[in-house]
N, C-alpha and C positions, 0 to 999 in steps of 0.2 A: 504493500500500500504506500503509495507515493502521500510524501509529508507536503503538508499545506502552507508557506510560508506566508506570515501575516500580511497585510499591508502594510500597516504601519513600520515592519521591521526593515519592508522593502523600502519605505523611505527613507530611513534614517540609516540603511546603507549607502543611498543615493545621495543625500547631503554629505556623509562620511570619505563618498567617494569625491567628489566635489571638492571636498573642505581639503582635501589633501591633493588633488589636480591643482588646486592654487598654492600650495605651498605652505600648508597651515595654519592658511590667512585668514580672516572674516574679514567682512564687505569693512566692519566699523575697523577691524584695527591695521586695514588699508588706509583708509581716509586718515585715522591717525597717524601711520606712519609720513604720509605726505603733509600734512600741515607741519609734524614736529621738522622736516625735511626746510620745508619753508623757513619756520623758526629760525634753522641753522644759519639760511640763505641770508637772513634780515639782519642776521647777528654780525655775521662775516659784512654785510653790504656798510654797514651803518659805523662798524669799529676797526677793521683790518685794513694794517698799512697797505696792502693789495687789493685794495678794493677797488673799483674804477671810480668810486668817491675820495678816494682819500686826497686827491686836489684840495686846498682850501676854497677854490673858486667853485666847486662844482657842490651842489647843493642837492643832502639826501630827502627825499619828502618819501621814503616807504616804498614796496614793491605792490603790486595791485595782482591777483589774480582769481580766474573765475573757479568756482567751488569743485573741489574732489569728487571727480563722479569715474565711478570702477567698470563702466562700459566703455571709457579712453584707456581703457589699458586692454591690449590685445596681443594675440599670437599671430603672428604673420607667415606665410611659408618665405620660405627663403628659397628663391634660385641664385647661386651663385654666377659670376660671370668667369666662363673659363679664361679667355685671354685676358687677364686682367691689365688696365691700360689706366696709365697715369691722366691723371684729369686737372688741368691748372683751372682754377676756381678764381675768378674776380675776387678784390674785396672793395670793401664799404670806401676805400682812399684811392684806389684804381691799381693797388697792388695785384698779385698774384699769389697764391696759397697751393703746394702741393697735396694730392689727395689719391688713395687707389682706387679704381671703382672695385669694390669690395663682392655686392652682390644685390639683386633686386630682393625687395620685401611685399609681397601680397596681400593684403590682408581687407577686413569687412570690419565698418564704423559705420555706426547708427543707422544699419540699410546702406550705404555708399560703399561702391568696390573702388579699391584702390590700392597705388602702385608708388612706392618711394626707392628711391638710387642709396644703398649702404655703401658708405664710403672708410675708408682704412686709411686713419692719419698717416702720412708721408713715414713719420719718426715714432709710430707705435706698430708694438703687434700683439697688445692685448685689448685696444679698445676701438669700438668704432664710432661713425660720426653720421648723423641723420640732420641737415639743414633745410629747413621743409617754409614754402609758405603757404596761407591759404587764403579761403578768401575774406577773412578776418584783418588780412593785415593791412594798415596801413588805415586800420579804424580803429576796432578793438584790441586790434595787438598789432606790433610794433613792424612796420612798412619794411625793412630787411629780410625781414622772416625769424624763425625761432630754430631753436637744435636742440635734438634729442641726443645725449653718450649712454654708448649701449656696451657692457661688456662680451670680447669677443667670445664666439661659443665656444665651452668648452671639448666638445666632439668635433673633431673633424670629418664634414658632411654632412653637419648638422643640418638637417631639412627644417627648420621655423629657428622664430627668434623672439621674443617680447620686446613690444614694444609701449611705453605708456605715457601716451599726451598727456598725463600728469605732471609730468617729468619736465614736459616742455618750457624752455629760459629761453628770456633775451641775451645776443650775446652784447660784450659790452660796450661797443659803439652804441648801441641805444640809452646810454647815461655818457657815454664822453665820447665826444668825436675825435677824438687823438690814439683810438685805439683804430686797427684794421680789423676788419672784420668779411671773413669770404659770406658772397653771397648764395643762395639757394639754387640749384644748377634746373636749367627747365625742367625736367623730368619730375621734378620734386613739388611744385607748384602745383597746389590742389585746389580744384575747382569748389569744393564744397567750405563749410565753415566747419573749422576743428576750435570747438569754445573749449577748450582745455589750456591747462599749464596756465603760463605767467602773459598777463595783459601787459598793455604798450604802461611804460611811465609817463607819468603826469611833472611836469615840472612845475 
């Protein structure tokens, strides 16, 4: 006689299974992780000699951003790029920024299919770089575009990657225009609005 397994029990295998596909995270102590993240952000922005305030001329008035929500955090598949081909990237002064095209990332936000170019700093090989704009910028958030640093996977072949417009900073030419700052390569430039991460500064 074949056993009956409850319902109930099949759910709270399914949350179990769940709660540990995210990493033995809950929704609330995501959100927390990302505001205390903030915190650090405001602390460093407002007191560290390295901060793109630390100018006397340049004046902090606080970082703004729109609220933690755990559907901007996604898995993306990853296709790599086999010939991988150095990519010189404008910046914010008309510089030039070395960069690898590292590999395409696929992925699905709020109903919107979408495609962003993973890039591999010139002088790292553990982390990569995602400078993305949408159609946010340059109202709600800051006309350059934003960047996502994503550590690199640890498997080689790894087919997906996480990626979390939580996560998403201005870089720092949007507080001092004395820094360079590479721009968001077409590819990257998304048609929809990603109301996620960190909003344009108010001065």
């Amino acid at each position: 006689m074949k056993k009956i397994i409850p319902v109930i029990v099949i759910v709270v295998i399914g949350i179990s299974v769940l709660y540990t596909l995210q990493g033995g995270e809950t929704e609330e102590e995501y959100i927390e992780r990302i505001v205390e993240e903030r915190e650090r952000t405001e602390r460093f922005m407002q007191s560290s000699d390295e901060s793109p305030f630390a100018p006397e001329d340049i004046t902090y008035k606080g970082l703004r951003f729109f609220e933690p929500k755990p559907a901007y955090k996604v898995r993306a598949r990853l296709t790599p790029i086999q010939n991988k081909k150095l990519l010189k990237m404008p910046t914010s002064t008309g510089e030039e920024e070395k960069y690898i095209r590292y590999a395409y990332a696929d992925f699905e936000i709020e109903g919107q299919q979408a495609r962003l170019l993973v890039l591999q700093p010139f002088d790292s090989q553990t982390k990569l770089f995602v400078p993305f704009a949408d159609a946010t910028s340059g109202g709600e958030t800051y006309g350059g575009g934003r960047y996502m640093d994503i550590e690199m996977p640890a498997r080689t072949g790894s087919k997906s990657i996480k990626l979390d417009f939580n996560k998403a900073y201005n870089p720092y030419c949007a507080y001092n225009p004395t820094y360079s700052c590479p721009l968001p390569p077409k590819e990257n430039i998304l048609a929809f609005p990603v109301e996620a991460g960190e909003k344009a500064y108010k001065e």
